[in-house]
DRENDO-1510 file (C-alpha; in Angstrom, 1 decimal, always signed):
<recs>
REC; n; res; u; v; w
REC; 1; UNK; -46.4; +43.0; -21.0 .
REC; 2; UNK; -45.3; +40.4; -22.5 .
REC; 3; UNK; -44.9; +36.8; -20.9 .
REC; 4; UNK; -41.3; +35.7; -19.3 .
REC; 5; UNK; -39.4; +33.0; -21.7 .
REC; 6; UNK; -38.0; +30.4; -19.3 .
REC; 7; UNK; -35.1; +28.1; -20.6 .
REC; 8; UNK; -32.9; +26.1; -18.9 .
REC; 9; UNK; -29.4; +24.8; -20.2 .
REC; 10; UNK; -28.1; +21.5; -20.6 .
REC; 11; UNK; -26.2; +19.8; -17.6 .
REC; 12; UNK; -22.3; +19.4; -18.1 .
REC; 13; UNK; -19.2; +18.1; -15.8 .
REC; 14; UNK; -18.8; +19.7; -12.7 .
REC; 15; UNK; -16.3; +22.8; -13.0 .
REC; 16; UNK; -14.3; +21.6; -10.3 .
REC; 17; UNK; -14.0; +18.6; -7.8 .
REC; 18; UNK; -15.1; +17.8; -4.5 .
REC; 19; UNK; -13.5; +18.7; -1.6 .
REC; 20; UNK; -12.3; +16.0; +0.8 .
REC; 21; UNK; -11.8; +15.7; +4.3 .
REC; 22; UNK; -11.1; +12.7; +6.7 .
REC; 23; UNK; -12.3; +12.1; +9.7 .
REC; 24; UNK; -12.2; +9.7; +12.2 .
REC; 25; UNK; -12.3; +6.8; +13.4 .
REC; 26; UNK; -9.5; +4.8; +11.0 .
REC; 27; UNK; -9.6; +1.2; +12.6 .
REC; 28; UNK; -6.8; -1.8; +11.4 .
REC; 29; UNK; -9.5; -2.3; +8.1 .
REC; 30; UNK; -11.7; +0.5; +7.9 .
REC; 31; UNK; -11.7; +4.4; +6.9 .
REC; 32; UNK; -14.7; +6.6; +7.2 .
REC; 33; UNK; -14.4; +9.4; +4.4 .
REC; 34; UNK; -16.3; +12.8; +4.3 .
REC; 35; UNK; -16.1; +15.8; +1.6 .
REC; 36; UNK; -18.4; +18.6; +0.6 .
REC; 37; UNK; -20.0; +18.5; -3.0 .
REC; 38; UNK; -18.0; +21.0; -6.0 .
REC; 39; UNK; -19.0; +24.4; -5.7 .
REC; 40; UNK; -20.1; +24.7; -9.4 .
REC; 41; UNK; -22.0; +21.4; -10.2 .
REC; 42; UNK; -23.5; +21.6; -13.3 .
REC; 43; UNK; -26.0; +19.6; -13.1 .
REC; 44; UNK; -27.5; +16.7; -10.4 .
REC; 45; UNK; -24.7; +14.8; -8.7 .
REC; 46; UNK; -25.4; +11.3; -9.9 .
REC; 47; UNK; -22.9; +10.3; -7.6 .
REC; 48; UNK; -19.1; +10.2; -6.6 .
REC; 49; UNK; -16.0; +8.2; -7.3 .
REC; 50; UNK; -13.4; +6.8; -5.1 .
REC; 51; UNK; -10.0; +6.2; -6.0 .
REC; 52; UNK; -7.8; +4.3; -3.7 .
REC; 53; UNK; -4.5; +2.6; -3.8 .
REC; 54; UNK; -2.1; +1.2; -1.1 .
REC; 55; UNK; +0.5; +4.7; -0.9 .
REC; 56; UNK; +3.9; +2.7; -1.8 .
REC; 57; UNK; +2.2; +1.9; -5.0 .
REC; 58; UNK; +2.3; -1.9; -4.2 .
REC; 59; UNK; -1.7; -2.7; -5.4 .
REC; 60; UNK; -3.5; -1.3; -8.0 .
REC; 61; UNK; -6.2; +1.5; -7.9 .
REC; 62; UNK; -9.3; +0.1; -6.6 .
REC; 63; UNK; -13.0; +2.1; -7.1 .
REC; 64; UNK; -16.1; +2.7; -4.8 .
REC; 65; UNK; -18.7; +4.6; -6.3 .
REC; 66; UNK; -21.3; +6.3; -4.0 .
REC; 67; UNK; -24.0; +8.6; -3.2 .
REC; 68; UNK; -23.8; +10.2; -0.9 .
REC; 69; UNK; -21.1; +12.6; +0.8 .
REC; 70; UNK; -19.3; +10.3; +3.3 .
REC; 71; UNK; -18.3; +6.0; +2.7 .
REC; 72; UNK; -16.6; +4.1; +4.8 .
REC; 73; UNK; -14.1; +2.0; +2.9 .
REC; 74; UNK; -13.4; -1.6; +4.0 .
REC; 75; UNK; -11.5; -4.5; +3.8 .
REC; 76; UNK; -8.0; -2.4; +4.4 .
REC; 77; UNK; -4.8; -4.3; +5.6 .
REC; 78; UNK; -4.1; -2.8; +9.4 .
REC; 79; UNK; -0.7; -0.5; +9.3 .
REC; 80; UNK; -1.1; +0.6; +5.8 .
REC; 81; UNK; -0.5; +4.0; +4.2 .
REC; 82; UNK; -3.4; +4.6; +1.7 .
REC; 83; UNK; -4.1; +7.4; -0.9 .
REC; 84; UNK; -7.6; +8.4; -1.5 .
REC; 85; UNK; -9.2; +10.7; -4.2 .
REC; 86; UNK; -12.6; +11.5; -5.3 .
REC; 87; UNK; -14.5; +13.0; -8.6 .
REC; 88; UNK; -18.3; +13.7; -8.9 .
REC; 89; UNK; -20.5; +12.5; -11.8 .
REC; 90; UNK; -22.9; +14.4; -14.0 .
REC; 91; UNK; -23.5; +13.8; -17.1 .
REC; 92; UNK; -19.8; +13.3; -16.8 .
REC; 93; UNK; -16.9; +14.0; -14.4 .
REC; 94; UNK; -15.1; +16.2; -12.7 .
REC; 95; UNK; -11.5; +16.3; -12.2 .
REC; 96; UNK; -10.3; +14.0; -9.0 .
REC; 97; UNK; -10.0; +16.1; -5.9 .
REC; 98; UNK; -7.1; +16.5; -4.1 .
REC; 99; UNK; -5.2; +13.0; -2.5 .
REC; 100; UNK; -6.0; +12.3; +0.9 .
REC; 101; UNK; -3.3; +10.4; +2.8 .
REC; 102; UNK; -4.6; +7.6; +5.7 .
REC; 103; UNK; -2.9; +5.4; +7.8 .
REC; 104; UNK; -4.6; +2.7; +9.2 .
REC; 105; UNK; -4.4; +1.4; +13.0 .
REC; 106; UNK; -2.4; -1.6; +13.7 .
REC; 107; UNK; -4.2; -4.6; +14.1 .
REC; 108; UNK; -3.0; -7.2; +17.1 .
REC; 109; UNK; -0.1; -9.0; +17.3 .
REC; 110; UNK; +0.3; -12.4; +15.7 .
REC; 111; UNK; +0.3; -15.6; +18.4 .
REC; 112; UNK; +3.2; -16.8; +19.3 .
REC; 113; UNK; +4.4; -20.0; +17.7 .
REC; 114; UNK; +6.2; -22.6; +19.7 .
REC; 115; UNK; +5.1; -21.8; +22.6 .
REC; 116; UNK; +6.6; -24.2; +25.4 .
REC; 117; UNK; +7.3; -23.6; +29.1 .
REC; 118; UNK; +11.0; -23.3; +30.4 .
REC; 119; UNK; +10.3; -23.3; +33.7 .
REC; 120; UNK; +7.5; -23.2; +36.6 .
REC; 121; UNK; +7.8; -22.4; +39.6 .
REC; 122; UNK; +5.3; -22.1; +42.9 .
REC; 123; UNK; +4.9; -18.5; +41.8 .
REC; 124; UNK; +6.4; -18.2; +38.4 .
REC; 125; UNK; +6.5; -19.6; +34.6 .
REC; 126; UNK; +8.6; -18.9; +32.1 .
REC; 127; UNK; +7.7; -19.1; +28.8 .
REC; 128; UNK; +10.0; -19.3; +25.4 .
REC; 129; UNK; +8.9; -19.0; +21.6 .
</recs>
């Protein structure tokens, strides 16, 4: 017998993209993101790519690179609708996944400003602003 010839071939792009889910919690500033690695890799996931953008198209596309499989992404304004996609990395990329649509919560209301009382009674005040 002779012995076994063992070759391996060179890493590429992933065939196809990751697959995202959301899940909670969304807070006023925050989104936690989860997805499951591309079925045909190619190669070592060096890590992932997150594209993001305000949904009205009012900001431009920002980045977070990571990883692993879930980030929590930061810094959001509160009531916002966001778009979120995601590519992996080999020795290059794969195509971006999918867009994930997130709204996040509304934060508290603003003060009042000018705030004065009107009247006050034993029992009572009214305010005005």
């Amino acid at each position: 017998l002779s012995s076994p010839i063992v070759q391996r071939t060179n890493e590429d792009k992933p065939d196809d993209s990751p697959t995202f889910f959301q899940s909670p919690p969304v807070t006023k500033s925050n989104v936690f993101l989860a997805w499951t690695p591309p079925a045909q890799p190619n190669g070592i996931i060096r890590r992932y790519e997150i594209l993001f953008s305000e949904k009205a198209g009012t900001s431009q596309n920002k980045t977070a690179n990571v990883t692993g499989i879930m980030a929590t992404i930061r810094n959001l304004l509160p009531s916002t609708d966001y778009v979120f996609r995601i590519r992996a990395f080999t020795v290059g990329f794969s195509d971006y996944s999918e867009p994930v649509f997130v709204q996040t919560s509304k934060g508290p209301p603003s003060p009042p400003l000018n705030l004065h009382v009107v009247e006050n009674g034993t029992t009572t005040v009214q305010l005005r602003w």
